[in-house]
N, C-alpha and C positions, 0 to 999 in steps of 0.2 A: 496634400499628402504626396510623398516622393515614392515614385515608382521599385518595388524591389528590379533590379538586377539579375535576366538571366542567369542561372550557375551551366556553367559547361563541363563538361564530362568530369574537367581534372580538379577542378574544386568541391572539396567533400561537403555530401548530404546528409550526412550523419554526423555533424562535427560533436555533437554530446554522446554516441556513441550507444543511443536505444538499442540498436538492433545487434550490437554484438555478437549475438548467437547464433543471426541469422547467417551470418558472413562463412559459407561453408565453400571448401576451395574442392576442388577434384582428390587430391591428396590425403583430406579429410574421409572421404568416402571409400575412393580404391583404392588400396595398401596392397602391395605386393613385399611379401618377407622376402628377406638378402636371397634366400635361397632357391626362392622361384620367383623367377623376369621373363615378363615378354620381351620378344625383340622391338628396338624401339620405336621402330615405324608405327608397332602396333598401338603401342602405351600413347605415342605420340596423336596419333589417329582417334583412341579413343579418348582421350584428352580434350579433344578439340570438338567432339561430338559432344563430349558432358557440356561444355562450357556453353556452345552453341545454343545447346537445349535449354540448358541454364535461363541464360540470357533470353532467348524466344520467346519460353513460354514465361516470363517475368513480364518482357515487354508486350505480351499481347494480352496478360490478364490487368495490365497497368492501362493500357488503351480501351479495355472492356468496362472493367469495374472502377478505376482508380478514377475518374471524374463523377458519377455515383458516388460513390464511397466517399469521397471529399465532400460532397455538399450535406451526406449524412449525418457526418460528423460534426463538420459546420453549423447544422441547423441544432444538435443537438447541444452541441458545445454554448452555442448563442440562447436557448430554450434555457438549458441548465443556469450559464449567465444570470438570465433574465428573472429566473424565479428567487434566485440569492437576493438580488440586489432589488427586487420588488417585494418582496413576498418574506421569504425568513427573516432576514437582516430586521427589518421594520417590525415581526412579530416576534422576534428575540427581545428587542429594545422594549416594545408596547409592555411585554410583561415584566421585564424589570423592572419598572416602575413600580407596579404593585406589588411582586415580590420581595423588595425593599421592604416596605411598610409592614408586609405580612414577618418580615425576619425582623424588625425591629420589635415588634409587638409579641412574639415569638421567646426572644430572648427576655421581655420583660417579664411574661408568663412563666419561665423557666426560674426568672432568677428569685421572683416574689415566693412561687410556691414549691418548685422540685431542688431548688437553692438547699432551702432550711428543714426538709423531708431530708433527705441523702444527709447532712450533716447531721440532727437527731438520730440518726439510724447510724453512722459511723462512731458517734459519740456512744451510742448502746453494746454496740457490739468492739468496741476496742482496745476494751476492760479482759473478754475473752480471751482465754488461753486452752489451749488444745495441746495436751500429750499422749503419745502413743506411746504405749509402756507394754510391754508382753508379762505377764505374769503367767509360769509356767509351774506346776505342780512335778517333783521331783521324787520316785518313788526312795522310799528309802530301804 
């Protein structure tokens, strides 16, 4: 098996683009109207405090939980797997088999006796005609 390839910072980890939503810039969050601006040192300053914290507390709950959390998934992913391809897949197929036989024998049931019942009964009742007529008494 051939070893994947570190990715380094500038090659994107989201190349399917899952997390779209997640992708929130400073600009997104503080909006200053035309009207009212900090001086830019300030905006600058806090700019670099969001992003900082951004980043920190990303990378230190990524070092915390993100190897955790990978084998959970892992194992869950590999569990789920495992039961498809052992378990349903094989119990789907086992009862086709008999279900087959039970839908042929089904349709032959259907067609010997509710076949010529429903046509008897369409042939009875096809002769019928139904009008709706108002018959009104008009004084004179």
């Amino acid at each position: 098996m051939l070893a994947q390839p570190i990715l380094s910072d500038a090659q994107d980890r989201d190349p399917q683009n899952h997390n779209e939503f997640v992708k929130v810039a400073f600009s997104d969050v503080i909006c200053e109207p035309p009207a009212v601006r900090s001086p830019q040192c300030s905006y600058q300053f806090t700019k670099t405090v969001y992003d900082s914290t951004v980043n920190a507390t990303y990378s230190l709950l990524t070092l915390i939980l993100g190897g955790l959390l990978s084998f959970v998934y892992g194992l869950t992913c590999g569990i789920i797997s495992f039961l498809c391809v052992w378990f349903a897949t094989p119990a789907i197929r086992f009862w086709l088999i008999p279900l087959g036989l039970m839908g042929k024998i089904w349709i032959f049931f259907v067609k010997c006796f509710f076949d010529p019942w429903y046509e008897s009964c369409g042939r009875i009742f096809s002769n019928v005609n139904i009008n709706f007529r108002s018959n009104t008494v008009q004084n004179v």
